[in-house]
C-alpha positions as CSV (number, residue, x, y, z in Angstrom):
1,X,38.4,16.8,-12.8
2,X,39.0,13.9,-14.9
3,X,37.8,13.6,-18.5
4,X,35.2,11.0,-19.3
5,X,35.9,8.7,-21.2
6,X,33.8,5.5,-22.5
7,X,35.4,2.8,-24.8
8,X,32.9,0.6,-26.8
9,X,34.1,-3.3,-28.2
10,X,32.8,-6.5,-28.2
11,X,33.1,-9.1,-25.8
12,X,32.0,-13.3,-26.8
13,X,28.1,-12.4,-25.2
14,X,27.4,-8.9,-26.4
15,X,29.1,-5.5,-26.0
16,X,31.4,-3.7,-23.1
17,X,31.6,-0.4,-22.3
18,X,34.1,1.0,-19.9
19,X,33.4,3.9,-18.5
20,X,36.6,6.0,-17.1
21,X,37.0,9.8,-15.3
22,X,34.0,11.8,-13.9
23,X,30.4,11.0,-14.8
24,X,28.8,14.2,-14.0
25,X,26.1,16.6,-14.9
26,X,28.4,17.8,-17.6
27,X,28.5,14.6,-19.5
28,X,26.3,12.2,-18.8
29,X,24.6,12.7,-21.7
30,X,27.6,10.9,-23.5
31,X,26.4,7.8,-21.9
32,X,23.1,7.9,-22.3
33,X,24.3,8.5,-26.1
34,X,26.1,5.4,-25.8
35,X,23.2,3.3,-24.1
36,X,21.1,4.3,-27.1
37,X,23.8,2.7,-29.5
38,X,24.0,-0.2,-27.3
39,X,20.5,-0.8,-27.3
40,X,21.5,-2.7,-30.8
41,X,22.1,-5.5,-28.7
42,X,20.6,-8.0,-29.8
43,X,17.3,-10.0,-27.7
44,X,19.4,-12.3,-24.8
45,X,22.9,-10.2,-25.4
46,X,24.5,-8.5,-22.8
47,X,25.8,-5.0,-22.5
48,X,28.4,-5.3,-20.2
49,X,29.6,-1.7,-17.8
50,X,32.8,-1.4,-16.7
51,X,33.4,1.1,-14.2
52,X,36.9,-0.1,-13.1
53,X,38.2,3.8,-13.5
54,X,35.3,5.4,-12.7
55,X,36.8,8.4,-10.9
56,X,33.5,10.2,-9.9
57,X,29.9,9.8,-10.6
58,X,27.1,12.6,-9.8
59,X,22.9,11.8,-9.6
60,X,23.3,12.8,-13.3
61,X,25.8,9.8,-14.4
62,X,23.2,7.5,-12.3
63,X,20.6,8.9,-13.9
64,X,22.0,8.5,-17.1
65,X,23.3,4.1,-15.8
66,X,19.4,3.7,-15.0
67,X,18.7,5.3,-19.0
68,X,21.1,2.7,-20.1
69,X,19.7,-0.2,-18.3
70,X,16.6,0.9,-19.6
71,X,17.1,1.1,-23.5
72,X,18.8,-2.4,-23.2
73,X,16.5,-3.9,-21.2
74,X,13.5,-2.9,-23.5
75,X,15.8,-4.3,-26.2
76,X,15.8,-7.6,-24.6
77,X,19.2,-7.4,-23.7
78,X,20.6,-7.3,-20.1
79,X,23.0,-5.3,-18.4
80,X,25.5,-6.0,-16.0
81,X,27.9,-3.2,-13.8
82,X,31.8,-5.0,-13.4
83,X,34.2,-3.2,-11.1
84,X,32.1,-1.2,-9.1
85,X,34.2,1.1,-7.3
86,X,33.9,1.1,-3.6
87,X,32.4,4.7,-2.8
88,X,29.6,3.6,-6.0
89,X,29.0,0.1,-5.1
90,X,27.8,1.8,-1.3
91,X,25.7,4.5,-3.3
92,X,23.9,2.0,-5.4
93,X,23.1,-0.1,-2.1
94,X,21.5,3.0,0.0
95,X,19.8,3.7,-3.5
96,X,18.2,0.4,-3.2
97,X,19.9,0.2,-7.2
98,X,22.0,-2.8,-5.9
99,X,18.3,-4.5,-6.8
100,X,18.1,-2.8,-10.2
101,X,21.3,-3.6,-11.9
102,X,23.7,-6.8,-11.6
103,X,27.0,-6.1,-10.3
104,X,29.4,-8.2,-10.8
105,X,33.1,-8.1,-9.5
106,X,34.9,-9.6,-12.6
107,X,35.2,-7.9,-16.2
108,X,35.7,-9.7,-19.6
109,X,34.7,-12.4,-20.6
110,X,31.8,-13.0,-19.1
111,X,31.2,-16.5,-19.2
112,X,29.5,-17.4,-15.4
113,X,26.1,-16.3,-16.8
């Protein structure tokens, strides 16, 4: 198992927060944590999700990305996924959560808006 870890700082539109290890049942309440304090965003900023060293991520950690999207969202901010690993990026598409969240291929800054 690798630790999770999630780094928070601020990019030019909003906030990033890269998400690194296993995403698991164990602590995915850490992110949700973090989606609350990112909620802050302010109406038309963006909370940018890096997964580039996303290791491993259970039904909990994408139950825990939809809570995310969700506090954002009802903030009035956006959220985008950047660096979708392979093996997540196909989970997302037979979730049908492709349609849910923007994924984007590039990380910071996020300036093709």
């Amino acid at each position: 198992m690798k630790p999770l870890t999630i780094t928070t700082s601020h990019a030019p539109v909003g906030l990033v927060l890269a998400v690194s290890g296993d995403l698991d049942h164990t602590n995915a309440q850490r992110l949700r944590h973090s989606g609350q304090e990112a909620a802050a965003v302010a109406p038309g900023r963006l909370l940018e999700v890096n997964l580039n060293d996303l290791a491993f991520c259970d039904s909990s950690g994408i139950t825990a990305l939809i809570a995310v999207r969700n506090h954002v969202v009802s903030a009035g901010g956006e959220v985008v996924l950047v660096a979708v690993p392979a093996n997540m990026r196909r989970l997302l598409h037979l979730t049908g959560l492709d349609q849910v969240f923007d994924i984007r291929d590039t990380v910071s800054p996020l300036t093709d808006r």
